[in-house]
C-alpha positions as CSV (number, residue, x, y, z in Angstrom):
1,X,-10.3,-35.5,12.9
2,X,-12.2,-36.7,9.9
3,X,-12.2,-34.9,6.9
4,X,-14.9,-34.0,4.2
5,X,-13.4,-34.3,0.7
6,X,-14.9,-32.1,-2.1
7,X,-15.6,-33.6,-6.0
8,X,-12.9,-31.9,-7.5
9,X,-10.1,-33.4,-4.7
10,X,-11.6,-36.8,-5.5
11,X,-11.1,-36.3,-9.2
12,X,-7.5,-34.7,-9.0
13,X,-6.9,-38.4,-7.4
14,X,-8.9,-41.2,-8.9
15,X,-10.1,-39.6,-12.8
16,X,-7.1,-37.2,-13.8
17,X,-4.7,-40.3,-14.6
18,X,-3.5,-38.5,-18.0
19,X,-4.6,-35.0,-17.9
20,X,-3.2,-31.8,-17.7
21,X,-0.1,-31.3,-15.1
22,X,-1.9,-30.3,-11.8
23,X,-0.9,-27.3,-10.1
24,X,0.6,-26.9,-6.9
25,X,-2.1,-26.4,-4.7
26,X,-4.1,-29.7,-6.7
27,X,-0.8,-31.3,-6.2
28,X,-1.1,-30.3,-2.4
29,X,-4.8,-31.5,-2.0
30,X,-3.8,-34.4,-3.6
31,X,-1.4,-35.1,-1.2
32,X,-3.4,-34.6,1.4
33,X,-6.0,-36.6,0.8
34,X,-4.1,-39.7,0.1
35,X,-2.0,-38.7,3.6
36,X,-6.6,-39.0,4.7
37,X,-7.2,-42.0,3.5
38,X,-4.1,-43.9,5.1
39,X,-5.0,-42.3,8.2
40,X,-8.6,-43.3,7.9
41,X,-9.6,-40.3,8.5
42,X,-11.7,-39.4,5.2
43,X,-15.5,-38.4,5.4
44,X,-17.9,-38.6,1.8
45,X,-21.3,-37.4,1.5
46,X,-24.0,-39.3,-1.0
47,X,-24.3,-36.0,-3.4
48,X,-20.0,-36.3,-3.6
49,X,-20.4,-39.9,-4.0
50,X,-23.0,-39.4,-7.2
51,X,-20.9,-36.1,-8.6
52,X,-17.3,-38.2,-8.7
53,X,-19.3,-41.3,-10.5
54,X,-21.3,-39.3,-13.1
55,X,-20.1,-38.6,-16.2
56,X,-18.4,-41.3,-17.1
57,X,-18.0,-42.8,-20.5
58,X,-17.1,-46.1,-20.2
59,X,-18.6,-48.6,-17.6
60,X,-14.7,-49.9,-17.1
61,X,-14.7,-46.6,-15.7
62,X,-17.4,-46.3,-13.6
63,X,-16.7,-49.8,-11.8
64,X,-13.3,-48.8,-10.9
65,X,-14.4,-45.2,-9.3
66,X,-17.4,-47.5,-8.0
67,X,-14.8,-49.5,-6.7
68,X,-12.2,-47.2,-5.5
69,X,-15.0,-45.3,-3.4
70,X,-16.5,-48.7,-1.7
71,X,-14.2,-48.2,1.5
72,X,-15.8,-44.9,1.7
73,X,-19.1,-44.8,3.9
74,X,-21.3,-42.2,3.7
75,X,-22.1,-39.9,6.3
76,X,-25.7,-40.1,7.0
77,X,-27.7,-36.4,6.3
78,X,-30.8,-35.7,8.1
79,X,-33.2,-32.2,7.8
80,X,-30.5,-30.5,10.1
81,X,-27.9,-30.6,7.1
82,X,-30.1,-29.6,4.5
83,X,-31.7,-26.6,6.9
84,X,-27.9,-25.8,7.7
85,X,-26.9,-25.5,4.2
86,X,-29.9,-23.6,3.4
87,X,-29.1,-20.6,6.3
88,X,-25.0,-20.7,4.8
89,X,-26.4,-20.0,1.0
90,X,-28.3,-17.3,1.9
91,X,-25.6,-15.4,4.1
92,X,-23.0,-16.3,1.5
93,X,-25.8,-14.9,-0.9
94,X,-26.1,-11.9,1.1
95,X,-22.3,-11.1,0.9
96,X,-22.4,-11.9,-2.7
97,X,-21.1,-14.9,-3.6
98,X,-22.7,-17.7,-5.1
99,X,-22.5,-20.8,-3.8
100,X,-23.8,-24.2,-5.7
101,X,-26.0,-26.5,-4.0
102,X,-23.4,-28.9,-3.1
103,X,-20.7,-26.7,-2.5
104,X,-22.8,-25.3,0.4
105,X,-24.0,-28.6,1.7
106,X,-20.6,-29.7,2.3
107,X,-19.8,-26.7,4.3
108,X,-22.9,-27.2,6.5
109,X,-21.8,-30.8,7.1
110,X,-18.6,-29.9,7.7
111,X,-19.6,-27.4,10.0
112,X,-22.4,-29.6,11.8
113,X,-20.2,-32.7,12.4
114,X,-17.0,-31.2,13.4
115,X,-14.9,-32.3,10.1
116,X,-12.1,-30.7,8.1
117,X,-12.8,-29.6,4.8
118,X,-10.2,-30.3,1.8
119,X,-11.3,-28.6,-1.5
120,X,-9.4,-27.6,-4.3
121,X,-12.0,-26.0,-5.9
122,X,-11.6,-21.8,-6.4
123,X,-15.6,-21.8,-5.9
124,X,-16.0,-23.5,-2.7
125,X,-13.1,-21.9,-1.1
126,X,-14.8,-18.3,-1.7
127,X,-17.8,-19.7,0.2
128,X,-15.7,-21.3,2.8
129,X,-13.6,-17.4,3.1
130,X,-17.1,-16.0,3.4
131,X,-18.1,-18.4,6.0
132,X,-14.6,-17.9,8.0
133,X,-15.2,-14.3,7.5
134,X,-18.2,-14.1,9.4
135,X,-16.7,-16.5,12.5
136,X,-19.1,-19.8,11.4
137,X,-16.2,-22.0,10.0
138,X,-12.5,-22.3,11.3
């Protein structure tokens, strides 16, 4: 089964050379995402794509994220995805929890097109609970 990788999992792996010692559970998305892409079994999204390539200082930089993310496809998003996410913000909304544009359009992507979802990221996992709460996401 493919598997949609959030921002955050793609910067534990390919910016966070000589940062802070990651934590377990990074260490464990880490993992598992490299475990994805020798299966080649890993799914990107165009607003992932642009979040892991902006902010970069120095175009060195950029051309090797550029570079490391080029085997990477993106998975085509039509209305449906964008309508999706929309109905997911508002019941996480409705429960509470606030959810960030992209955040939600990777669960609704997820959720439409049958993927896995690997996050490491304390914000998208509450919107994910909310969603597995209310029986919409496994």
């Amino acid at each position: 089964m493919k598997v949609l990788v959030d921002t955050r999992t793609w910067s534990l792996l390919l910016r966070r050379r000589y940062g802070p010692v990651l934590s377990a559970d990074e260490q464990g998305a880490v993992a598992l995402l490299r475990d994805a892409i020798l299966d080649r079994r890993v799914a990107i999204i165009g607003p992932i794509r642009q979040e892991v390539l902006s902010g970069v200082k120095h175009e060195a930089q950029f051309q090797r994220l550029l570079a490391a993310l080029e085997g990477f496809p993106d998975v085509p998003l039509s209305e449906r995805h964008f309508e999706e996410a929309a109905r997911l913000f508002n019941l996480c909304q409705a429960r509470g929890v606030a959810c960030g544009s992209t955040d939600i359009l990777i669960c609704a992507v997820a959720l439409l097109e049958g993927f896995d979802l690997l996050t490491s990221d304390q914000r998208l996992k509450r919107c994910v609970e909310v969603l597995r709460d209310e029986g919409i996401m496994a």
